[in-house]
C-alpha positions as CSV (number, residue, x, y, z in Angstrom):
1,X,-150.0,99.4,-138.5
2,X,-148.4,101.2,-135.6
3,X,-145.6,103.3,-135.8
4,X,-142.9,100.8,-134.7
5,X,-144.3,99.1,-138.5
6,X,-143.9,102.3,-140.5
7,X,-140.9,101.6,-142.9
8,X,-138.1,104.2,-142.9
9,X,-135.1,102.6,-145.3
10,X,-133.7,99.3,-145.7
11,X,-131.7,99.9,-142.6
12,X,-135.5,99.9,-140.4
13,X,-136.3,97.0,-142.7
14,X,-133.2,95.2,-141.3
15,X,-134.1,95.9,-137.4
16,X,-137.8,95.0,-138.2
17,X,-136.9,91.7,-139.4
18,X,-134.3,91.1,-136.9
19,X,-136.8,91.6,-134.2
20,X,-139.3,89.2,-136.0
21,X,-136.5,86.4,-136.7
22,X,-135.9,86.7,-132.9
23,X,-139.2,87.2,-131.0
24,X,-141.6,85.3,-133.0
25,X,-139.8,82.9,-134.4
26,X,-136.7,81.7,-131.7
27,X,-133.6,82.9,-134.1
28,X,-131.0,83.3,-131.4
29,X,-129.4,86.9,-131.9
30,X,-125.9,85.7,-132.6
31,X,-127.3,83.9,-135.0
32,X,-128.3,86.7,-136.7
33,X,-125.9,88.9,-138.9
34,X,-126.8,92.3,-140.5
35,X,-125.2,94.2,-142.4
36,X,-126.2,97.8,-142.5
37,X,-125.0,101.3,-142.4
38,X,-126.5,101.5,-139.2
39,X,-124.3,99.5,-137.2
40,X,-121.6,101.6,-136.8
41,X,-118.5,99.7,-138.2
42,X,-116.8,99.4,-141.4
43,X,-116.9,95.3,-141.3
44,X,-120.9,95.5,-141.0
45,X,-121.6,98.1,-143.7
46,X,-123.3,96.4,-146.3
47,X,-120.4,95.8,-149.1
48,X,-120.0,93.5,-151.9
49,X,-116.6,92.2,-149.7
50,X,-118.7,92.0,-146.8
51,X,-121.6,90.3,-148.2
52,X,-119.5,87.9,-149.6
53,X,-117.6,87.3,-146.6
54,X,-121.1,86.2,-144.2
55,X,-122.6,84.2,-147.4
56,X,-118.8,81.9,-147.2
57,X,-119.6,81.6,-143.4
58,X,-122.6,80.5,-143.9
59,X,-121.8,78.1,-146.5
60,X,-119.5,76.9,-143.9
61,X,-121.9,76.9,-140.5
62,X,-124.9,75.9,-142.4
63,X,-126.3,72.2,-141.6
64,X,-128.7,70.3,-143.2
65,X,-132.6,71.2,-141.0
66,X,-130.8,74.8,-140.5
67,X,-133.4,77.5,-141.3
68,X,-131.8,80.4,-143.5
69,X,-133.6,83.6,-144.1
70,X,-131.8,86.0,-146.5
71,X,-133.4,89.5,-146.7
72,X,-131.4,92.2,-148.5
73,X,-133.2,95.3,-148.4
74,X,-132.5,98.2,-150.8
75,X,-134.5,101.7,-152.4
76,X,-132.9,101.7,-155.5
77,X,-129.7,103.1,-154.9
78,X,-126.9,102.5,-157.4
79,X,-123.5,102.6,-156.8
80,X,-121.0,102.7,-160.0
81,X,-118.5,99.7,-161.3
82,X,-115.2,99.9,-160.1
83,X,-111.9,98.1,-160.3
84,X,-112.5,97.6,-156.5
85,X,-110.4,94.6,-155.1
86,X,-113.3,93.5,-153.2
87,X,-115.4,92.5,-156.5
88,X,-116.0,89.1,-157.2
């Protein structure tokens, strides 16, 4: 495989798939959340609150024929329990 293949953390494994939902297989890009530490704002980082937050939207969007691909990419990081409001 080519360098543009070669993965480099879960947030590369995010872009690669992004680019494969929307070239090869027609997923418009609004269509597409991610959440990753590499997009630059606090609602996008990958958080329990936030991952919770885009599987209720798409609970709510979702139709019946809808295609749904749910990658969540990781490398064995741990974070610890908290008393965090955001845990559900």
């Amino acid at each position: 495989l080519g360098p543009s293949c070669y993965l480099e953390g879960p947030g590369n494994d995010v872009r690669l798939m992004r680019a494969t939902l929307v070239r090869c297989y027609g997923f418009r890009p609004e269509n597409v959340a991610c959440l990753t530490e590499d997009e630059g704002k606090p609602e996008l980082r990958p958080t329990r609150a936030n991952i919770a937050r885009e599987f209720q939207r798409l609970a709510e969007v979702a139709r019946p024929g809808d295609q749904i691909v749910v990658l969540m990419a990781g490398r064995g990081y741990r974070q610890p329990e908290s008393d965090a409001p955001d845990r559900i």
